[in-house]
C-alpha positions in Angstrom: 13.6 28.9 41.6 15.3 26.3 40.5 19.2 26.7 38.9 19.9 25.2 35.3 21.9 22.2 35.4 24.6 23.1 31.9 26.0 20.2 29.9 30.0 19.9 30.2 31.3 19.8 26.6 33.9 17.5 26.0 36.2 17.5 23.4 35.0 17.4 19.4 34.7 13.9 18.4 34.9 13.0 14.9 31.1 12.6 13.3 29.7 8.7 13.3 30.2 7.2 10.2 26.3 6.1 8.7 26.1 3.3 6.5 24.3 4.7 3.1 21.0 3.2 2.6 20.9 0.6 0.4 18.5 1.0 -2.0 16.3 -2.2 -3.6 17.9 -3.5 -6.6 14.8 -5.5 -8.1 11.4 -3.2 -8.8 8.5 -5.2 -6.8 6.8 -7.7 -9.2 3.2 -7.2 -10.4 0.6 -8.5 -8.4 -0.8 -11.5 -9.5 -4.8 -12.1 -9.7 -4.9 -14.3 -7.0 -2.9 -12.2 -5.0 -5.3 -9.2 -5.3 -8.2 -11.8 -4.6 -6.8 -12.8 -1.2 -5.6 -8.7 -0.5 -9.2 -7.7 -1.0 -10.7 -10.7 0.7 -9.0 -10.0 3.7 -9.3 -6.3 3.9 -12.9 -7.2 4.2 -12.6 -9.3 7.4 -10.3 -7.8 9.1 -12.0 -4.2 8.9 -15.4 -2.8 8.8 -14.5 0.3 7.2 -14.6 1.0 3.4 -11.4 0.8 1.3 -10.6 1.7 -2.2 -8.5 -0.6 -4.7 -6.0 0.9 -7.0 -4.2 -0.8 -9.9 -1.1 1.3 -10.3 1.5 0.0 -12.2 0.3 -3.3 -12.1 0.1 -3.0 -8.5 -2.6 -3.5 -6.1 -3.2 -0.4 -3.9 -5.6 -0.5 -1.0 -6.8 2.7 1.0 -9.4 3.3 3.8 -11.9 5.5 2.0 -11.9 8.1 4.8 -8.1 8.7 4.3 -6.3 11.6 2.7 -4.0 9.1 0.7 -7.3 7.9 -0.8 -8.4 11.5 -1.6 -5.0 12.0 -3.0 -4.6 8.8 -5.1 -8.5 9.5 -6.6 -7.3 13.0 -7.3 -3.9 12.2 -9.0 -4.6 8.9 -10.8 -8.5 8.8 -11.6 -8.2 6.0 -14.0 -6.3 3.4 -11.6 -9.5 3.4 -9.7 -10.7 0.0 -9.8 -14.1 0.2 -7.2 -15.0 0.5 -3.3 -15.6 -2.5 -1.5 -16.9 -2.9 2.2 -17.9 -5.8 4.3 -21.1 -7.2 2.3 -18.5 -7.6 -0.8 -19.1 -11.2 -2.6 -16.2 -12.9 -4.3 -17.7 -13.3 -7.7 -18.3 -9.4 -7.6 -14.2 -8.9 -6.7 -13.2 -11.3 -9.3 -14.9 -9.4 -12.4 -13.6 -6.2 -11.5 -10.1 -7.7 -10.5 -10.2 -9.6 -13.9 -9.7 -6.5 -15.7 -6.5 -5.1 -13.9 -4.4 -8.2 -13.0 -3.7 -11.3 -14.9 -2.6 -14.9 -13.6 -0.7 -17.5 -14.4 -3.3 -20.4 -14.1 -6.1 -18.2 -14.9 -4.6 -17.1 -18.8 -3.4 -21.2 -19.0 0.2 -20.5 -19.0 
């Protein structure tokens, strides 16, 4: 049997100060058309799985369709759903259903 080896206590230090978070002053900016282009277009080579794409306040979202964050964004925003893409998607395909959600600069002529 082996004896249990007991901590010495030393005297109370005072607690370590812990700098507060700081918390983001700017909100993130929309994502642009282009920018959800690329997302998608890379989701699709760099995994073989299906994924789900969100538009949530003007944000692209992006979820493996086997996930429980995908379950739980289909269940708690149904109308952000944009589609499920895989590895055969074409670009022209992503673009029309991208179109709808985002906006960019150069596309609107701005």
């Amino acid at each position: 049997m082996t004896a249990l080896k007991i901590p010495k206590l030393s005297a109370a230090r005072a607690p370590k100060r812990v700098a507060m978070p700081k918390f983001r002053r700017n909100v993130k900016a929309a994502t642009s058309l282009t920018e959800a282009i690329h997302r998608v277009l890379s989701r699709t080579h760099t995994n073989a799985q299906p994924f789900g794409v969100f538009a949530i306040s003007g944000r692209l979202v992006i979820s493996n369709a086997n996930t429980d964050r995908f379950k739980a964004l289909q269940r708690r925003a149904p109308e952000a759903f944009i589609g499920m893409y895989g590895p055969g998607l074409r670009i022209a395909d992503a673009l029309e259903d991208l179109c709808e959600h985002f906006t960019d600069e150069v596309a609107d002529g701005t």
